[in-house]
Backbone as JSON Lines, residues from 0, in Angstrom:
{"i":0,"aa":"X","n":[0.84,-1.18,0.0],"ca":[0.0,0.0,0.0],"c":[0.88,1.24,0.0]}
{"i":1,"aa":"X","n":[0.87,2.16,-1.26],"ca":[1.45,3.45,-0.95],"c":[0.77,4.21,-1.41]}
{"i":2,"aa":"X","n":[0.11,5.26,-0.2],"ca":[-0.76,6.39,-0.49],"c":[-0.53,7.41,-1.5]}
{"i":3,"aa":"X","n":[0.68,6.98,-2.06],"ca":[1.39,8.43,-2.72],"c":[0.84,8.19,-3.95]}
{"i":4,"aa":"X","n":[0.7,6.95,-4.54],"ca":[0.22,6.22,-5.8],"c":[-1.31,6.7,-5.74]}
{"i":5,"aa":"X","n":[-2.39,7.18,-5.02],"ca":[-3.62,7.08,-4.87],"c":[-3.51,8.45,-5.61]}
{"i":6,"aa":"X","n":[-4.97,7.93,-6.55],"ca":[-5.25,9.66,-7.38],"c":[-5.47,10.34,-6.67]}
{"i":7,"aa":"X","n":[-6.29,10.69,-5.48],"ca":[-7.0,11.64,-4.76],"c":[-5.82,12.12,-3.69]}
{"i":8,"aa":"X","n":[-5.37,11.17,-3.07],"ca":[-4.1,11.26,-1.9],"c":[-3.12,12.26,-2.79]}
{"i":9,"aa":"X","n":[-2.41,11.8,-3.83],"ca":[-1.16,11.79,-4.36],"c":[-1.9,13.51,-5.03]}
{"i":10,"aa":"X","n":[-3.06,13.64,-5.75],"ca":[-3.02,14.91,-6.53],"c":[-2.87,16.09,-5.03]}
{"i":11,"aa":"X","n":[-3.75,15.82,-4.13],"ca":[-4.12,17.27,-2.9],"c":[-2.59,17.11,-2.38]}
{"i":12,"aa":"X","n":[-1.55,15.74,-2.37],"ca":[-0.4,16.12,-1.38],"c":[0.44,17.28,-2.27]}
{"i":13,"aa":"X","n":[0.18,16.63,-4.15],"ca":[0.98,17.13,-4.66],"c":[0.8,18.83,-4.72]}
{"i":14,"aa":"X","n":[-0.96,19.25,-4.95],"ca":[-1.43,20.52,-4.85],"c":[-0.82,21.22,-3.73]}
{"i":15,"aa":"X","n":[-1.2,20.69,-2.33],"ca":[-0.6,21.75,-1.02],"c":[1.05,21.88,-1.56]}
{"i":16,"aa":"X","n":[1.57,20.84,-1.89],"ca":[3.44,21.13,-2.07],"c":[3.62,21.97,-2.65]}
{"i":17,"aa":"X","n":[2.53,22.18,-3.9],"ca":[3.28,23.44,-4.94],"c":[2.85,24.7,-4.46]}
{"i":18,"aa":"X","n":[1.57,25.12,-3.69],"ca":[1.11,25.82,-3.11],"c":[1.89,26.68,-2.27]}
{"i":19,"aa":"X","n":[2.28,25.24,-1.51],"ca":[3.85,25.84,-0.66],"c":[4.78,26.52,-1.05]}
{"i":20,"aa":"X","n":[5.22,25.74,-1.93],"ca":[6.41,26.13,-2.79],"c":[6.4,27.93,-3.35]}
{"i":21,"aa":"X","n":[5.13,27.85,-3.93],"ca":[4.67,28.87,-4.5],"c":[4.47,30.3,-3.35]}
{"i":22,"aa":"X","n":[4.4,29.7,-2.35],"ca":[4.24,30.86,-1.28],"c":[5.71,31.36,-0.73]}
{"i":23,"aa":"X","n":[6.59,30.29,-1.01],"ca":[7.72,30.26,-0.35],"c":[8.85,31.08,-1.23]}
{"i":24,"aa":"X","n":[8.41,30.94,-2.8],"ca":[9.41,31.03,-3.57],"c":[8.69,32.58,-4.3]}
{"i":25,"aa":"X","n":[7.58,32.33,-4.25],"ca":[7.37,34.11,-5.09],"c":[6.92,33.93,-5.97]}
{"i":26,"aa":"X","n":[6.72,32.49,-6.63],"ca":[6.57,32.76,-8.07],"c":[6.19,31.35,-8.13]}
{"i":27,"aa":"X","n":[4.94,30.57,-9.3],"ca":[4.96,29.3,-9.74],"c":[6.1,28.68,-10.6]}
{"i":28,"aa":"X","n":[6.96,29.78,-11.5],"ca":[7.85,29.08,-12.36],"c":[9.38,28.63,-11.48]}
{"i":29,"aa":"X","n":[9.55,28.99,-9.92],"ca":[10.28,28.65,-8.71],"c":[9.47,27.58,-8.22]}
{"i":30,"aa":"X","n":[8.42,28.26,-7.94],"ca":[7.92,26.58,-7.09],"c":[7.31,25.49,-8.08]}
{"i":31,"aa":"X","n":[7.53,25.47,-9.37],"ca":[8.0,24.16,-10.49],"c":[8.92,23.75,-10.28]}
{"i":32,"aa":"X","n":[10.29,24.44,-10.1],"ca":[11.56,24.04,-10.13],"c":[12.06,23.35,-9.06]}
{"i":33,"aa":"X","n":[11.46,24.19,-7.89],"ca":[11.76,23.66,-6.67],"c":[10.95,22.08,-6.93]}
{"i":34,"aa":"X","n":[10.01,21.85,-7.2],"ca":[9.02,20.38,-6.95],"c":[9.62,19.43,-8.28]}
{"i":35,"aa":"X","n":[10.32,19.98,-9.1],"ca":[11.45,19.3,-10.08],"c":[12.84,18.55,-9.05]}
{"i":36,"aa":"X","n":[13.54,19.54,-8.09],"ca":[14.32,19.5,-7.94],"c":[15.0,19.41,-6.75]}
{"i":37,"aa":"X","n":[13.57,19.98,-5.84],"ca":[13.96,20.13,-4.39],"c":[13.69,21.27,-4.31]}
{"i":38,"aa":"X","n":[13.55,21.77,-2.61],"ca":[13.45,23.25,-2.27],"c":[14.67,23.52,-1.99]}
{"i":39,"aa":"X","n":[15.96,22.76,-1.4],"ca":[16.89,23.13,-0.91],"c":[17.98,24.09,-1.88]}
{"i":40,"aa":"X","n":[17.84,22.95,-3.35],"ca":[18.73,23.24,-4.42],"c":[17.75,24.58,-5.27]}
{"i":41,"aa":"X","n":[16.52,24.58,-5.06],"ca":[16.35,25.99,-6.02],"c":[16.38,27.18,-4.91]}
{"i":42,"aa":"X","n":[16.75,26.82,-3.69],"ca":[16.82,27.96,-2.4],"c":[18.27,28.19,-2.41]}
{"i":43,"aa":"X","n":[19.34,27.58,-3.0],"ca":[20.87,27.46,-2.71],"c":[20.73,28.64,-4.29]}
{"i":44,"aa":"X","n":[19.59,28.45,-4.9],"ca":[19.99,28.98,-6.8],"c":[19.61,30.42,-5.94]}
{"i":45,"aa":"X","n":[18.47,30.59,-5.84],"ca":[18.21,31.8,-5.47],"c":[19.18,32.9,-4.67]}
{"i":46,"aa":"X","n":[19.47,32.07,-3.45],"ca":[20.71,32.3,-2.67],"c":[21.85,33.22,-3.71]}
{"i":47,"aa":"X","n":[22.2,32.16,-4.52],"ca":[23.85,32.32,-4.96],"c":[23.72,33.84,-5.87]}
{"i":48,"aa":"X","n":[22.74,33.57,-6.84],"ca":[22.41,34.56,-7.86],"c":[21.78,35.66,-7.41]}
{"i":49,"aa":"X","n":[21.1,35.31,-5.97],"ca":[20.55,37.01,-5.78],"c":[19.41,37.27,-6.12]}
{"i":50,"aa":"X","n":[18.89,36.36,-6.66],"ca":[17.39,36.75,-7.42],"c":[16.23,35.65,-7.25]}
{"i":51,"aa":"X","n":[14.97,36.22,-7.64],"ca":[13.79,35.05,-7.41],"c":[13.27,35.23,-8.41]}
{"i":52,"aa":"X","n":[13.81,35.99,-9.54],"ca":[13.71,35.86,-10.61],"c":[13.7,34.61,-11.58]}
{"i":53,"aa":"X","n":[12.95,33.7,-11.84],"ca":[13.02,32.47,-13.41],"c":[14.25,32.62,-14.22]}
{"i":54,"aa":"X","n":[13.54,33.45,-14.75],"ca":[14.03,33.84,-16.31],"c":[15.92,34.64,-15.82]}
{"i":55,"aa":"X","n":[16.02,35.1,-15.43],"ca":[17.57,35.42,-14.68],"c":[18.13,33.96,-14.2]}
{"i":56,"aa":"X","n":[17.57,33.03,-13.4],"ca":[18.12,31.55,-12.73],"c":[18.08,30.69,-13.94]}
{"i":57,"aa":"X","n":[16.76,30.77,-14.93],"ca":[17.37,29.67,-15.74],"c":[18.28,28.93,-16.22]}
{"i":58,"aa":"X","n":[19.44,29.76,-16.3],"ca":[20.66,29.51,-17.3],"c":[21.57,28.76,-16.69]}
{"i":59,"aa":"X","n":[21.11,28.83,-15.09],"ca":[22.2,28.34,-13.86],"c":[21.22,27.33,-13.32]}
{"i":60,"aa":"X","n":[20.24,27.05,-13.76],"ca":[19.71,25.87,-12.92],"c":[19.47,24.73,-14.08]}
{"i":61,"aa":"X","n":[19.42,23.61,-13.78],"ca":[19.89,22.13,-14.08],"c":[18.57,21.8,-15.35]}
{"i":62,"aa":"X","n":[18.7,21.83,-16.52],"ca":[18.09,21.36,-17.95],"c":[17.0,20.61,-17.28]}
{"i":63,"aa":"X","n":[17.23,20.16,-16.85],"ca":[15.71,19.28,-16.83],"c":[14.81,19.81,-16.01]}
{"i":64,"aa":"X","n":[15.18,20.7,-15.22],"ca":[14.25,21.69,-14.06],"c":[13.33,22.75,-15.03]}
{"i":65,"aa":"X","n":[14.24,23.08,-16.08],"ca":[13.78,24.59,-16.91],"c":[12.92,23.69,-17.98]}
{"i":66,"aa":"X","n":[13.41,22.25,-18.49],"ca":[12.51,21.85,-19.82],"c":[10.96,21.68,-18.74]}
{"i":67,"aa":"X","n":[11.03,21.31,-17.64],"ca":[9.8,20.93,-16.46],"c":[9.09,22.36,-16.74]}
{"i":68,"aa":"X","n":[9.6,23.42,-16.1],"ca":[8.79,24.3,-16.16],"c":[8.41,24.3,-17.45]}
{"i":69,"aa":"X","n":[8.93,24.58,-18.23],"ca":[8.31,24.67,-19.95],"c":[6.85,23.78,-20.01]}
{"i":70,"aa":"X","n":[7.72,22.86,-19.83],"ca":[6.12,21.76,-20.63],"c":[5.17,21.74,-19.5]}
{"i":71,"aa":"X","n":[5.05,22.45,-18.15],"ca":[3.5,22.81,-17.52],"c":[3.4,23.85,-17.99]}
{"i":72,"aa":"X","n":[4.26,24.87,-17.94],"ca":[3.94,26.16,-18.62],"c":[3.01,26.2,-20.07]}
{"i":73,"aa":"X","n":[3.88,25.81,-20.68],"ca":[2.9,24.9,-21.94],"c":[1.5,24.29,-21.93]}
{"i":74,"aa":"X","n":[1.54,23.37,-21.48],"ca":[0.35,22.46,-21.16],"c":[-0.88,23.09,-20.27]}
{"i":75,"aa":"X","n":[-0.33,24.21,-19.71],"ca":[-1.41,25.47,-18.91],"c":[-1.74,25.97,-20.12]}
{"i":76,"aa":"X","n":[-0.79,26.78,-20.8],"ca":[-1.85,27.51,-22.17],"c":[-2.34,26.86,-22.76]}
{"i":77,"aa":"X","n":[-1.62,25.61,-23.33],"ca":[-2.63,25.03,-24.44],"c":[-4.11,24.89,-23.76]}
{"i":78,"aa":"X","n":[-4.58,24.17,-22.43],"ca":[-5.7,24.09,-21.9],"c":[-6.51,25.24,-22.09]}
{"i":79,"aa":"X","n":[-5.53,26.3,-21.25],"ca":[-6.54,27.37,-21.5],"c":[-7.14,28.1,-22.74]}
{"i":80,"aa":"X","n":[-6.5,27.51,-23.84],"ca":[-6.4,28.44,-25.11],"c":[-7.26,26.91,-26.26]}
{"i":81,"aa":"X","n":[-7.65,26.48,-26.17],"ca":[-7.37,24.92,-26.82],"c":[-8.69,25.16,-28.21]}
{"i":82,"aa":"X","n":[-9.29,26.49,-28.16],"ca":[-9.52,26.71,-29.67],"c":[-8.77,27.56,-30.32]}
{"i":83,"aa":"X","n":[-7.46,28.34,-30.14],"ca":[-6.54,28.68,-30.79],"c":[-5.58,27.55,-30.86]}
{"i":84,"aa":"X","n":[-5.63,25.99,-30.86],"ca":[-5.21,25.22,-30.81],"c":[-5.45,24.16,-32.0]}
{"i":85,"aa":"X","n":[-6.56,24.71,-31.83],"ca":[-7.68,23.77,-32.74],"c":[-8.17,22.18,-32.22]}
{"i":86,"aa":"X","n":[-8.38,22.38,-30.95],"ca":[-8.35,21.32,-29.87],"c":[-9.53,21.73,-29.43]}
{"i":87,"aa":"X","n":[-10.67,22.72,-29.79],"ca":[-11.84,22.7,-28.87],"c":[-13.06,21.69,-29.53]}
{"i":88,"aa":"X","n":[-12.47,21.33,-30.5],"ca":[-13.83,20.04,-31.07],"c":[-13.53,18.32,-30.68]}
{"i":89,"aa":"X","n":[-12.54,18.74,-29.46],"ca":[-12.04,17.32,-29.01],"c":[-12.72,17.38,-27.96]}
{"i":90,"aa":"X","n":[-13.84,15.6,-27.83],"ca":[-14.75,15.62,-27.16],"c":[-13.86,15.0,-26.17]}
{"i":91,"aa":"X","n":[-13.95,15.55,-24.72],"ca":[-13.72,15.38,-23.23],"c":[-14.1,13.95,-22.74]}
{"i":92,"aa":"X","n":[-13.31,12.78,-22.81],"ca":[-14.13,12.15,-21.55],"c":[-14.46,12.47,-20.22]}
{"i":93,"aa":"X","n":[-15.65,11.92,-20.14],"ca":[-16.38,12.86,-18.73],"c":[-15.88,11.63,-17.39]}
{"i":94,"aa":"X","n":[-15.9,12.23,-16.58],"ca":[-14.78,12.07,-15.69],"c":[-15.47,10.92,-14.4]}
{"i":95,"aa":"X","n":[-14.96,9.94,-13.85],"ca":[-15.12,9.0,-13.44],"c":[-15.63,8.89,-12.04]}
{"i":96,"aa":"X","n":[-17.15,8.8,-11.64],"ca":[-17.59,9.42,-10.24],"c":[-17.35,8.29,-9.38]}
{"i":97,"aa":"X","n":[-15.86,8.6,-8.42],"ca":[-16.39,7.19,-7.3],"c":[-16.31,7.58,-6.44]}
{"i":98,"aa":"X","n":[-17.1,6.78,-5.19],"ca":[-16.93,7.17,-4.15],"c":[-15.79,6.34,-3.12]}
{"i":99,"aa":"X","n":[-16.04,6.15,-1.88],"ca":[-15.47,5.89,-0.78],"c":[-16.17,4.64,-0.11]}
{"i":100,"aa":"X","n":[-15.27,3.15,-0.24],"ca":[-16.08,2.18,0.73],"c":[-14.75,1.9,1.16]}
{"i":101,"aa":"X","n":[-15.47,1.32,3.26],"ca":[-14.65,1.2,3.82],"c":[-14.55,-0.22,3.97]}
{"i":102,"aa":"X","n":[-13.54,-0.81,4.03],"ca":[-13.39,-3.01,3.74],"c":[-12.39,-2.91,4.95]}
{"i":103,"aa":"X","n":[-13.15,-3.94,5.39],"ca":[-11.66,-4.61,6.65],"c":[-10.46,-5.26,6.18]}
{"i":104,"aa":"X","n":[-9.45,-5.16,6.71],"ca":[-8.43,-5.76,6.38],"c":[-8.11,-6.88,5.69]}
{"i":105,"aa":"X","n":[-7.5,-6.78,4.55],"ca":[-7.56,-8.34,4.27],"c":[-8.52,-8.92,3.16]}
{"i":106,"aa":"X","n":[-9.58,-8.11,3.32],"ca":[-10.28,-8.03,1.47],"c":[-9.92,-8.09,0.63]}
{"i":107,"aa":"X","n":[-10.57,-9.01,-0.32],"ca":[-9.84,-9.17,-1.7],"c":[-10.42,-7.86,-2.55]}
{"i":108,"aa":"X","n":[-9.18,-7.4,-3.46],"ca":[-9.83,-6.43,-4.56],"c":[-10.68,-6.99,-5.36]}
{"i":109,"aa":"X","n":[-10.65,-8.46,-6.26],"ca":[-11.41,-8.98,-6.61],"c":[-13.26,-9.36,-6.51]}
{"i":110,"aa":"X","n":[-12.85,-9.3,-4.68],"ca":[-14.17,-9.46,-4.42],"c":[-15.12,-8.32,-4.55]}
{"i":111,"aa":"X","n":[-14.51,-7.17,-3.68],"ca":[-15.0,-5.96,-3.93],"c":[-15.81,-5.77,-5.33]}
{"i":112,"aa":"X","n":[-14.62,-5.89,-6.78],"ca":[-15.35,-5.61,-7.74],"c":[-16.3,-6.73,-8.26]}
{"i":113,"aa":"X","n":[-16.42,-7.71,-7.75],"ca":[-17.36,-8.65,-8.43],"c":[-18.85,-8.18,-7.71]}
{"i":114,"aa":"X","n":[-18.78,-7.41,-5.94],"ca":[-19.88,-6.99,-5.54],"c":[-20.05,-5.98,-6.04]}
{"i":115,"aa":"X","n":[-19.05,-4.58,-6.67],"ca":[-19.6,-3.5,-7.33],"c":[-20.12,-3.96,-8.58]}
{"i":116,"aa":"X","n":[-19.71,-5.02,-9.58],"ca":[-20.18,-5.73,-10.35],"c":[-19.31,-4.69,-11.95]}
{"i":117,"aa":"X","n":[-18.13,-4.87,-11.56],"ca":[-17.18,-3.83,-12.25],"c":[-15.85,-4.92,-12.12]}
{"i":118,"aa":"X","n":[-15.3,-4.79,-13.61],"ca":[-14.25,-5.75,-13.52],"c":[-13.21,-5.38,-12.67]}
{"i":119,"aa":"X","n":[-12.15,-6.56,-12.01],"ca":[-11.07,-6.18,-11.47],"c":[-10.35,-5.33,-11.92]}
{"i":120,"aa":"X","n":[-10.31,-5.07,-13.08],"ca":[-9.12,-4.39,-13.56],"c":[-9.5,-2.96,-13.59]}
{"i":121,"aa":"X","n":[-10.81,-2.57,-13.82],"ca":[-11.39,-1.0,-13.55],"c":[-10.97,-0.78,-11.95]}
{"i":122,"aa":"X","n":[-11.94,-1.41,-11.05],"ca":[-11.26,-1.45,-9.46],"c":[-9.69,-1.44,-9.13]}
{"i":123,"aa":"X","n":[-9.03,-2.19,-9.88],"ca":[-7.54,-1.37,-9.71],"c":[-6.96,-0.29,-10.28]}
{"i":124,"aa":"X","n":[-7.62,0.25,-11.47],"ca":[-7.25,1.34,-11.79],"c":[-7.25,2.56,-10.91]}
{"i":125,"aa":"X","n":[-8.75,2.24,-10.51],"ca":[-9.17,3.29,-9.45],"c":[-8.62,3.41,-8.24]}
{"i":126,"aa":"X","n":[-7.88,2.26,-7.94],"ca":[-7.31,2.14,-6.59],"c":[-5.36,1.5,-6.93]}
{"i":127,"aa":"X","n":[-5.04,3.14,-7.83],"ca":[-3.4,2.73,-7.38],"c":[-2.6,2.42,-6.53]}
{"i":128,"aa":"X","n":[-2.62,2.92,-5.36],"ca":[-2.2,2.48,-4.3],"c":[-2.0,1.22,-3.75]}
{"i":129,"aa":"X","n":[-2.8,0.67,-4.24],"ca":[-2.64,-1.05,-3.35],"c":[-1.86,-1.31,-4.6]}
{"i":130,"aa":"X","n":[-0.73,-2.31,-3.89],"ca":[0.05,-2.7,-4.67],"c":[0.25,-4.22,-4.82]}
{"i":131,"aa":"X","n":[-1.25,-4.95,-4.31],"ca":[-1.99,-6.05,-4.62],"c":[-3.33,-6.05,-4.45]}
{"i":132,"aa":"X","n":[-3.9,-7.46,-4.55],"ca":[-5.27,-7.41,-4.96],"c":[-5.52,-7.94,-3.37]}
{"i":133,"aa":"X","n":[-5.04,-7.5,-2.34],"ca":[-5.53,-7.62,-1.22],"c":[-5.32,-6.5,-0.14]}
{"i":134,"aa":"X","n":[-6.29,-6.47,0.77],"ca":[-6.18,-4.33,1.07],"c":[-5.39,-4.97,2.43]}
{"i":135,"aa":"X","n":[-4.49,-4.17,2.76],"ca":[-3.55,-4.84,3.78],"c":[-3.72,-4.92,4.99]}
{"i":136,"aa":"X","n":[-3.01,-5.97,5.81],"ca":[-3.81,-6.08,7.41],"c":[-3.3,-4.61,8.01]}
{"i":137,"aa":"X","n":[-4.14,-3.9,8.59],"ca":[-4.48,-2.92,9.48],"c":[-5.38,-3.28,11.01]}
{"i":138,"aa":"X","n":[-4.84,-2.25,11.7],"ca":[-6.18,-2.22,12.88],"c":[-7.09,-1.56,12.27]}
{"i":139,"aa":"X","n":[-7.52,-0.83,11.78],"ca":[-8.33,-0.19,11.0],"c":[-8.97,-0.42,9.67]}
{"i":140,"aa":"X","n":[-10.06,-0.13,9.38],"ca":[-10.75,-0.11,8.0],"c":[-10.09,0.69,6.88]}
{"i":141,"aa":"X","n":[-9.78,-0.06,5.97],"ca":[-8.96,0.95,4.55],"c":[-9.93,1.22,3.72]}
{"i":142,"aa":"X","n":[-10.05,2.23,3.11],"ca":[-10.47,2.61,1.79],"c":[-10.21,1.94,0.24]}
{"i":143,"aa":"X","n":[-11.46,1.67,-0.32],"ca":[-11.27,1.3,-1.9],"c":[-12.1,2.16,-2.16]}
{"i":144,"aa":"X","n":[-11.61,2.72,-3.63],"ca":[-12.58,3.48,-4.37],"c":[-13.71,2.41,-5.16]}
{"i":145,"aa":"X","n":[-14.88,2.72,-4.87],"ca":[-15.52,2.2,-6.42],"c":[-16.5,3.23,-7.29]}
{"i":146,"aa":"X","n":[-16.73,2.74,-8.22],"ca":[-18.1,3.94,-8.78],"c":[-19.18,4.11,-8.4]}
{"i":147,"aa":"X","n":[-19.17,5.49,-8.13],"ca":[-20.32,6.23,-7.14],"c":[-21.9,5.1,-7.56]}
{"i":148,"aa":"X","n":[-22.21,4.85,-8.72],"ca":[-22.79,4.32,-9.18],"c":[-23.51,2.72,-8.39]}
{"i":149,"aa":"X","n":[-22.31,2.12,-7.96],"ca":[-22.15,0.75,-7.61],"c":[-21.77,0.63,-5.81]}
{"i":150,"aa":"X","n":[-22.09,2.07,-5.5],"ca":[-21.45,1.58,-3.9],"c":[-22.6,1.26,-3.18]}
{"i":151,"aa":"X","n":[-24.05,1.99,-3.39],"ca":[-25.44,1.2,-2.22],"c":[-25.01,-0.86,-2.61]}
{"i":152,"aa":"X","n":[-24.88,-1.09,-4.09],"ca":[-24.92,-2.32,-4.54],"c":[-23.89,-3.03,-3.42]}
{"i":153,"aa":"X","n":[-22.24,-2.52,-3.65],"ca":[-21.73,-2.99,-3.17],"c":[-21.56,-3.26,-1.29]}
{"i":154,"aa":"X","n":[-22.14,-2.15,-0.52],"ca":[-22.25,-1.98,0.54],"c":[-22.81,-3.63,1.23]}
{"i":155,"aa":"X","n":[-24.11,-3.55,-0.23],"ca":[-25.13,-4.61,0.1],"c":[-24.14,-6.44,-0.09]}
{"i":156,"aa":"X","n":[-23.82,-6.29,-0.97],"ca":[-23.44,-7.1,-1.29],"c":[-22.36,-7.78,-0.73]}
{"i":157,"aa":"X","n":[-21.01,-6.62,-0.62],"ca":[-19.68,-7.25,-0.06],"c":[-19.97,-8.49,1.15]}
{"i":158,"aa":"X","n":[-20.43,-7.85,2.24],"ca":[-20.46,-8.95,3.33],"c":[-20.86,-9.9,3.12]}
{"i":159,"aa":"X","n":[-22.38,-10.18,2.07],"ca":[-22.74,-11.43,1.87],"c":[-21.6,-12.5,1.18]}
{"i":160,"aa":"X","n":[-20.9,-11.73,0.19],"ca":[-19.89,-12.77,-0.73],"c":[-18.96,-13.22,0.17]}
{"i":161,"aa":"X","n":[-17.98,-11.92,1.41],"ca":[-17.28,-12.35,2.28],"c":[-17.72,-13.63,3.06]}
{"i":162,"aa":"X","n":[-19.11,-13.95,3.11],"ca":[-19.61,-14.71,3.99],"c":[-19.71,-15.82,2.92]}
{"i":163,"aa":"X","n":[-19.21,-16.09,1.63],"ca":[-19.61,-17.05,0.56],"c":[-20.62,-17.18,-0.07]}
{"i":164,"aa":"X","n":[-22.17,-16.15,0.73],"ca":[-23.19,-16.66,-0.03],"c":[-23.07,-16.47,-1.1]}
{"i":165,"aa":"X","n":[-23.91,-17.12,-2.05],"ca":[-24.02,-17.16,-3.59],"c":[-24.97,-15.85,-3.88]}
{"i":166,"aa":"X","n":[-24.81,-15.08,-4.32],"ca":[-25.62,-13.5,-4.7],"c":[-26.38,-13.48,-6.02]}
{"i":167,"aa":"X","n":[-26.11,-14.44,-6.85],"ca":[-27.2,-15.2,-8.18],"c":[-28.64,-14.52,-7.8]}
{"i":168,"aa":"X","n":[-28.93,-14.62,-7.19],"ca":[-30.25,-15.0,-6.33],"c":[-30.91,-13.59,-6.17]}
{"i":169,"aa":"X","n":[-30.28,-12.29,-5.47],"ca":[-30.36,-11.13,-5.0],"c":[-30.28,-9.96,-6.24]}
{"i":170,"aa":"X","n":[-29.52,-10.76,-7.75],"ca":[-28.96,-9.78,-8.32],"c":[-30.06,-9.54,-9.47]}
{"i":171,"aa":"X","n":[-31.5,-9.61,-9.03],"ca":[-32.71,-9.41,-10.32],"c":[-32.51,-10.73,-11.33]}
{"i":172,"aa":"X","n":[-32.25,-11.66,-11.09],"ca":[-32.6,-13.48,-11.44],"c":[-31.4,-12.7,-12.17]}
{"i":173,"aa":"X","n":[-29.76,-12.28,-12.48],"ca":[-28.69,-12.12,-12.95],"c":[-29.12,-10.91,-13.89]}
{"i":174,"aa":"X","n":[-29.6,-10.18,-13.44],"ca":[-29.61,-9.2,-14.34],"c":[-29.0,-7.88,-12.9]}
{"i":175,"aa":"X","n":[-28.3,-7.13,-13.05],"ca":[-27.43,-5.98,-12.34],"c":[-28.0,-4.85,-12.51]}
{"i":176,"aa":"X","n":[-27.34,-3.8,-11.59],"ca":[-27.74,-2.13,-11.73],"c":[-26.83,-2.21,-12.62]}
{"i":177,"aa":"X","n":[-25.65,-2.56,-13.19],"ca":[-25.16,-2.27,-14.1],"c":[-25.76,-2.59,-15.49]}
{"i":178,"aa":"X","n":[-26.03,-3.46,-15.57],"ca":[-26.87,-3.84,-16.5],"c":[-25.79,-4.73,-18.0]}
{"i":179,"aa":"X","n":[-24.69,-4.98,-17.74],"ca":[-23.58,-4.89,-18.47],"c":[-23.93,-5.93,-18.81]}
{"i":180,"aa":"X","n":[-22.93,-6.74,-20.11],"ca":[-22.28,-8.33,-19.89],"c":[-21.48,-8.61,-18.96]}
{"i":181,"aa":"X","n":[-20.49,-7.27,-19.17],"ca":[-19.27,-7.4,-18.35],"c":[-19.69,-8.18,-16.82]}
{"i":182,"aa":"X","n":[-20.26,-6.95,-16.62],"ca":[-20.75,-7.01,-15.28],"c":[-21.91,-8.51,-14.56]}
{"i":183,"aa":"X","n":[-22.3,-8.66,-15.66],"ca":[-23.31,-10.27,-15.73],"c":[-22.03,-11.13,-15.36]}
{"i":184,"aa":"X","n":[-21.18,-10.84,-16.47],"ca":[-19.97,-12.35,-15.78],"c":[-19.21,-12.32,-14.96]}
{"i":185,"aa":"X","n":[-18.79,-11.2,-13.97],"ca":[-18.03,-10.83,-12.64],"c":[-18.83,-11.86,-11.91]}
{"i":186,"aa":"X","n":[-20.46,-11.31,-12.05],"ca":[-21.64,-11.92,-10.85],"c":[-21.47,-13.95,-11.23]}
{"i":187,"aa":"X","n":[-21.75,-13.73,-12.22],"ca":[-21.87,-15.37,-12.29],"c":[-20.69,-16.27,-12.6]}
{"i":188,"aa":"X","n":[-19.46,-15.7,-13.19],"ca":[-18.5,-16.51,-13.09],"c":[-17.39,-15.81,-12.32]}
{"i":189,"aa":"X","n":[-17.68,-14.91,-11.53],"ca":[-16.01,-14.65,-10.52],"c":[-14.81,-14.71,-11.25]}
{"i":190,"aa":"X","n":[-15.41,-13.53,-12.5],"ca":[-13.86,-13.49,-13.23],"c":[-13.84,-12.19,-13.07]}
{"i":191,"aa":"X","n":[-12.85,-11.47,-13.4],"ca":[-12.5,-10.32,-13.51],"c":[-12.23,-9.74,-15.45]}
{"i":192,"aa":"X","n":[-13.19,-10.27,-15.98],"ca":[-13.26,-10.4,-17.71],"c":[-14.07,-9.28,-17.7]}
């Protein structure tokens, strides 16, 4: 398990850092460099040269710090600009609603998604962090993400499968809220297909 891998964990630790950075250093194209490179080494640049100036430190700070800033620098305008791009008739995938279930130690990822009724392999996407298909022994309850969609289902469901019952029975004679194939063969054959 490493929290740092988790989308939600890993984006807000990474947001407050640059935030920081950004408060610390004066400027976002410093607190890029610094989160490229360290705070120590773009605080030793600043130091030496005298300035909190970018564009003055560039020349003295390390190629791969300055190509970093570039390509967010970049990748900020193009977003913001993306019909002077000719990128505004590129349709958006719309973005993936999950929520928060809490599993005791020791849960299989597998199982989880056969009760959200969502293949294993979506359930691990969503859940980088585990760095197996089993949520690790804790004193405490860990978090899996699933889709907002599938968590009353799964709430319902998990304990019964933990307990082995057969869920055939509960799931509308095999028909799902999902309504999938996919999702038909998680329920009836415990695959992750």
């Amino acid at each position: 398990y490493d929290e740092r891998r988790g989308i939600a964990s890993g984006t807000e630790a990474a947001a407050r850092y640059l935030a920081d950075l950004r408060e610390r250093l004066g400027s976002w194209e410093l607190a890029l460099v610094a989160y490229a490179i360290g705070y120590k080494r773009t605080g030793d640049a600043v130091t030496t040269f005298g300035t909190t100036d970018f564009w003055e430190l560039a020349p003295s700070l390390p190629h791969a710090a300055t190509v970093y800033v570039a390509e967010v620098m970049g990748t900020a305008v193009l977003l913001a600009n993306l019909d002077r791009f000719g990128l505004d008739t590129v349709k958006r995938a719309e973005p993936t609603s999950v929520s928060e279930l809490d599993v005791p130690a020791g849960t299989s990822i597998p199982l989880v998604a056969r009760a959200a009724a969502v293949a294993a392999v979506t359930l691990r996407e969503l859940n980088p962090e585990y760095g197996s298909d089993m949520v690790p022994a804790t004193s405490f309850p860990m978090v899996v993400h699933v889709p907002s969609g599938s968590l009353a289902r799964t709430r319902e469901l998990l304990p019964l499968l933990q307990e082995g019952k057969d869920i055939g029975a509960l799931t509308n004679g095999g028909v799902t809220e999902a309504g999938t194939p996919d999702a038909l063969r998680v329920i009836s054959h415990g695959t992750d297909k």
